[in-house]
N, C-alpha and C positions, 0 to 999 in steps of 0.2 A: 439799418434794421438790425435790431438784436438779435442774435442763436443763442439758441439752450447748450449749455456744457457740464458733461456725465464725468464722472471717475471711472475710468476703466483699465488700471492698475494702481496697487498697491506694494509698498518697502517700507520695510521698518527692521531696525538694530538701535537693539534699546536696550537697559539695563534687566530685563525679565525676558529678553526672548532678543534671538539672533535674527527672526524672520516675521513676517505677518503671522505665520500660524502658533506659531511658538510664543509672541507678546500678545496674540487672543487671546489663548489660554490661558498667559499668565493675570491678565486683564482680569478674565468670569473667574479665575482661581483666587486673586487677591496676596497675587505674589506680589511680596516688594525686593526691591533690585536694590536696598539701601544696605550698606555691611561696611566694614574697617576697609578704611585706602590701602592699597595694594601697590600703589605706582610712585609712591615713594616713603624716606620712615616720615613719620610725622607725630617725631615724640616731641618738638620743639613747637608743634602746633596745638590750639585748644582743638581743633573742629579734626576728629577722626575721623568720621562719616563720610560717606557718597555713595552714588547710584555708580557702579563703574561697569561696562561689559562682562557676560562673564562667558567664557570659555569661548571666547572669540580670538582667531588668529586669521590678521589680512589676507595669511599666502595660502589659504582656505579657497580663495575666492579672486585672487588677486596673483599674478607671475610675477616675481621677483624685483626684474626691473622698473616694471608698472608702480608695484608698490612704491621701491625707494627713491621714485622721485615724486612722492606724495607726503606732504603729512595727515596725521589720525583723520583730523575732520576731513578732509579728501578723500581718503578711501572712505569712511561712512560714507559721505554721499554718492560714491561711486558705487560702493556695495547694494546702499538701498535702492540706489536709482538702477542695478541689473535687475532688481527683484520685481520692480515694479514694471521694466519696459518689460519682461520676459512675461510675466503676468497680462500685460495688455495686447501682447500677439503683435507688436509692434512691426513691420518687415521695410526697415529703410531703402532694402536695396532694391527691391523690385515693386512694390506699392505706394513710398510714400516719397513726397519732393522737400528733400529735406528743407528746403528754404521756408517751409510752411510747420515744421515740427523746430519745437524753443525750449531754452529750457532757462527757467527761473528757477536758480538755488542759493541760498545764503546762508551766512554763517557771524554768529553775531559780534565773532573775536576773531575766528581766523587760527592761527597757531603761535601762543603764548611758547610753548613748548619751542618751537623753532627761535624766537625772537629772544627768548632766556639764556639758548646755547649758541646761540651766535654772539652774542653781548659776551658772556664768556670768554667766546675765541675770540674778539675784538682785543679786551683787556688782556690779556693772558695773552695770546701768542700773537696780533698787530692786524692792521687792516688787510694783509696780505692774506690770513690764511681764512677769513671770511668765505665761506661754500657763495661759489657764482651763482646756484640755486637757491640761494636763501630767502632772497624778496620774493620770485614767483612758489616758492612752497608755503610762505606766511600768510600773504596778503588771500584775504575771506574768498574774494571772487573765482580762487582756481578750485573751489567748489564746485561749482557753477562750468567754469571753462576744463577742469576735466570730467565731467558729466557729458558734457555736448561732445569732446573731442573723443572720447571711449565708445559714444553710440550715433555718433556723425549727424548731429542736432546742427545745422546751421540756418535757422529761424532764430527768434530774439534771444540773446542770449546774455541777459542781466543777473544781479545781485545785488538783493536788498541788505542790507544791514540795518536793522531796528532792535539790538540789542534781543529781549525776553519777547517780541512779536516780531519776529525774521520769517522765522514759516509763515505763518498766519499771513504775512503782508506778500511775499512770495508768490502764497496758495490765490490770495486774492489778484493780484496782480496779473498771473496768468489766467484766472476767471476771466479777467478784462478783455485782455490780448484777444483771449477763443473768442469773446460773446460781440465782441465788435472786429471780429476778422482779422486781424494782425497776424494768428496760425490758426491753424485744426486744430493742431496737439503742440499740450508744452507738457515738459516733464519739470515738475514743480515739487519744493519744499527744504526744507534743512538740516544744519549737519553741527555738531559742535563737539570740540576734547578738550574742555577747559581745567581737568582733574590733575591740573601741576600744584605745584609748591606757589607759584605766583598765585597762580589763579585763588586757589584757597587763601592766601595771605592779604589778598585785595580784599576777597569778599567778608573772607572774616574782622579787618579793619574798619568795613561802614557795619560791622554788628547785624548782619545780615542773615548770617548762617548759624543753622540749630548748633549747639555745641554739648549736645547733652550723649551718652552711650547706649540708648535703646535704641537699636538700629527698627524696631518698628514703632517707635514713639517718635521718631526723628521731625518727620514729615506729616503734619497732623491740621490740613487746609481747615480754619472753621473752629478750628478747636479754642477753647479758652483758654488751652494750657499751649499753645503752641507757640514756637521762640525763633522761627528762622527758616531757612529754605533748606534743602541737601542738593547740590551740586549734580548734576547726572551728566552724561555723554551720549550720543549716538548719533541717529538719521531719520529722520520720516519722508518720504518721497514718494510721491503719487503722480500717475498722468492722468490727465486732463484732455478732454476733449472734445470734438463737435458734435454735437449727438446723431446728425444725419451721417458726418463721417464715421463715426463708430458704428454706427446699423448697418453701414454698408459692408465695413469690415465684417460682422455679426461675430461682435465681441461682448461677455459678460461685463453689464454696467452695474456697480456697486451702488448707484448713488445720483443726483443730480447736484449740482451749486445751484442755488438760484440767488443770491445775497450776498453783498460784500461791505462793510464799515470798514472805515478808514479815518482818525481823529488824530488831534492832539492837544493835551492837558494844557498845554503852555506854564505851565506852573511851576514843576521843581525838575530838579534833574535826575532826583530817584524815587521821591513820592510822589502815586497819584496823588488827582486832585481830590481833598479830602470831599465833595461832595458827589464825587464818581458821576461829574456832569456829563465829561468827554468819553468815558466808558460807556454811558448810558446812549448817547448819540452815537459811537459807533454802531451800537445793536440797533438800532434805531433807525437807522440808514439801511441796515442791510434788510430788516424786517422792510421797509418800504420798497427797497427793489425789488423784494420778491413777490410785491403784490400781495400781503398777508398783512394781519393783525399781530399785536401782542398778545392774545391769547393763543392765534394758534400753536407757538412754541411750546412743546412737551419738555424739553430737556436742555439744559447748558451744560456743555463742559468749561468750566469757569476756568481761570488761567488762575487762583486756587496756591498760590506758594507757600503758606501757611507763616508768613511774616504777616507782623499786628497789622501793621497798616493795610498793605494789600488786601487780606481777607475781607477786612472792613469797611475799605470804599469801593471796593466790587461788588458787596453787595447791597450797598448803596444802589449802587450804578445800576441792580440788577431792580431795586424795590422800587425806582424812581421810571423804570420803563414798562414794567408788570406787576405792578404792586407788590403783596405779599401773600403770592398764591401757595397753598398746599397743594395745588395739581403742578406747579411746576418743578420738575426735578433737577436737583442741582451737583454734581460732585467735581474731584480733580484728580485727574491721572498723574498727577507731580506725589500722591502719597506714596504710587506703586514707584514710579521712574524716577523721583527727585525732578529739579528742573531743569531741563535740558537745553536752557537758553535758548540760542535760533533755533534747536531743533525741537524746541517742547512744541512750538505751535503745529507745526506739522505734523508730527507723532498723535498729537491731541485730535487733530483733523481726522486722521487715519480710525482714530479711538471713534470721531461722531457718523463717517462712515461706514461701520461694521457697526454701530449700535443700532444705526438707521437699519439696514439689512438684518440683523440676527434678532431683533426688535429686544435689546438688551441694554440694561443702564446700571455698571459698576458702581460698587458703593466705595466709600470716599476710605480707605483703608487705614486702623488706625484710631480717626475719629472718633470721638465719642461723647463728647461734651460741647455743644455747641455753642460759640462765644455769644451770650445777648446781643452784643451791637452785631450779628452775623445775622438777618431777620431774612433765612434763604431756607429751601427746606433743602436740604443736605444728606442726599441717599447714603445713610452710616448702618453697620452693622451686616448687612447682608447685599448683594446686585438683587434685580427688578428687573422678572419678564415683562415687558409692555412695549405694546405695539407702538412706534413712532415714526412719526409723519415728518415733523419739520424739529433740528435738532439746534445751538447755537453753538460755537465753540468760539471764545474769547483769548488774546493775550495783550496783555500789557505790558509796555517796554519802557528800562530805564529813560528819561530824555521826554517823557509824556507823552508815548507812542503806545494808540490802542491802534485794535484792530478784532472784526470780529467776520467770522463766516458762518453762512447760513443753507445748512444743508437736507435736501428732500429726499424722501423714499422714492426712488425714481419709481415712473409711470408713464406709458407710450405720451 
């Protein structure tokens, strides 16, 4: 037998806001997090741009030692993942059996940053002076394994890596676990600091990232004139829960899940497929778990990068499951944040549950000329009070990994 599972916290560290309240705001304000790199020079680079943190410091939030045996993407999901059990009234020690609380968190790269400066001290001073912490601070999953180990989560406790759908697949994942009894509660979503010198040298080599100096022209999902993605960092992290166990609790629910897609392209290894067949079927799937039609969807948060292809067979994917409606609304949180990799999808998640609640739909920031083959209607120029019911949020990951969750205005 399936249970219903609600949202009943919320984290987010994101390039417009340090917290949930702070990247709301920055959301209904139409702030963008995009500006000149900060974190190293990059006069030998074309791509100056990125979504970086701003006035963010770990030991903020984080003791000394905790910190330095973490790297960036760690503490993100450590950081978001305090906001959000602290949020959900969470109490391990006397209320809940841990074996029954998980936590699903991933991260699509892990720490470039550590694997750069080891290689360094490899060549440079010998296999000797290699940090004994190097693998367990690199590798993606101590996301995931310092999350559980900081709030004594021991229920399931994985890490997806699906590159640009890591949260999304995360978020869904843990749907799974609650709705067919595996936990109560997980603590779900992602984390990513890919803003090195590698990271941009990668991405800028597959011709991927915008390279132009308007830091609010950068990132422009939909647009005609649009050249590339912008880089972002941070966390999105949400719990997740049983909805009889949370009433018992009698904790404020944001939200219900009721929908999960889960596909893949088989096709290329960085382009979807040009008929956004497998895109269109993840949504497709999750609209049928949730017992709903394709009309009822009011809104997608599309996964939106504003690279040619992308924008293009997404919304394909989108014309080919609901036609080409004027009532349904479309934009991308990657205008304000850039892309966050593992953690856009969660972040984005975060974004369809407070639209769900606030009944608010951000307009796509930036945009303004929408590509013909884009046939989406694309909330540009201002956000949209309107009530909504069932929301979709989308990501697409290098390797032909979608993924899509489908989110309700909770109701007893």
């Amino acid at each position: 037998m399936s249970r219903r599972v609600v949202v009943t916290g919320l984290g987010a560290l994101t390039p417009i806001g340090n917290n949930v309240e702070e990247f709301w705001a920055g959301i209904k304000e139409g702030k963008v997090g995009i500006d000149k790199i900060t974190k190293f020079d990059t006069e030998e680079f074309s791509v100056k741009l990125a979504a970086e943190l701003k006035g963010f410091d770990p030991l903020d939030y984080l003791d000394f030692k905790e910190a330095k045996r973490m790297e960036d993407f760690s503490r993100y999901a450590v950081i978001a993942a305090k906001e959000a059990f602290e949020d959900s009234k969470l109490n391990m020690e006397e209320e809940e059996d841990p074996y029954r609380v998980g936590c699903i968190v991933g991260s699509g790269i892990g720490s470039l940053q550590r694997m750069r400066a080891e290689h360094s001290t490899l060549l440079n001073k010998g296999p000797g002076r290699v940090k004994p912490l190097f693998v367990p601070m690199m590798i993606s999953n101590m996301a995931a394994g310092n999350v559980s180990i900081k709030f004594g989560l021991k229920g399931k406790c994985t890490n997806v890596v699906t590159a640009c759908a890591t949260g999304t697949h995360c978020i869904g994942d843990a749907f799974k676990a609650i709705k067919y009894d595996d936990a109560d509660v997980i603590v779900a979503g992602g984390a990513e600091s890919t803003i090195d010198p590698l990271g941009i040298a990668g991405f800028t080599s597959m011709t991927a990232l915008a390279t132009g100096s308007d830091r609010l022209k950068a990132s422009i999902p939909f647009d005609k004139n649009r050249t590339g993605f912008v880089l972002g960092e941070g966390s999105g992290i949400v719990v997740l829960e049983e909805l009889e166990h949370a009433k018992k609790r009698n904790v404020h629910i944001y939200a219900e899940v009721v929908g999960y897609g889960a596909t893949s392209d088989a096709y290329h290894i960085t382009s979807p497929a040009e008929d956004g067949a497998g895109a269109a079927k993840s949504m497709e799937i999750a609209i049928k778990e949730a017992g709903i039609e394709s009309k009822d969807i009011e809104y997608i948060n599309a996964h939106g990068t504003s690279t040619k292809l992308n924008d293009k067979f997404e919304s394909r994917a989108i014309n080919t499951v609901f036609g080409e409606r004027d009532d349904l609304y479309v934009n991308s949180t990657k205008s304000m944040t850039g892309h966050m990799l593992g953690a856009a999808g969660a972040v984005e998640f975060v974004v369809c549950v407070k639209s769900v609640e606030d009944g608010y739909i951000h307009q796509t920031v930036g945009t303004e000329n929408i590509d013909e083959e884009c046939k989406v209607n694309v909330q540009i120029g201002s956000g949209l009070k309107k009530d909504i019911k069932y929301a979709l949020s989308n990501s697409l990951g290098f390797g032909g990994h979608n993924a899509t969750l489908l989110v309700k205005k909770y109701e007893e």
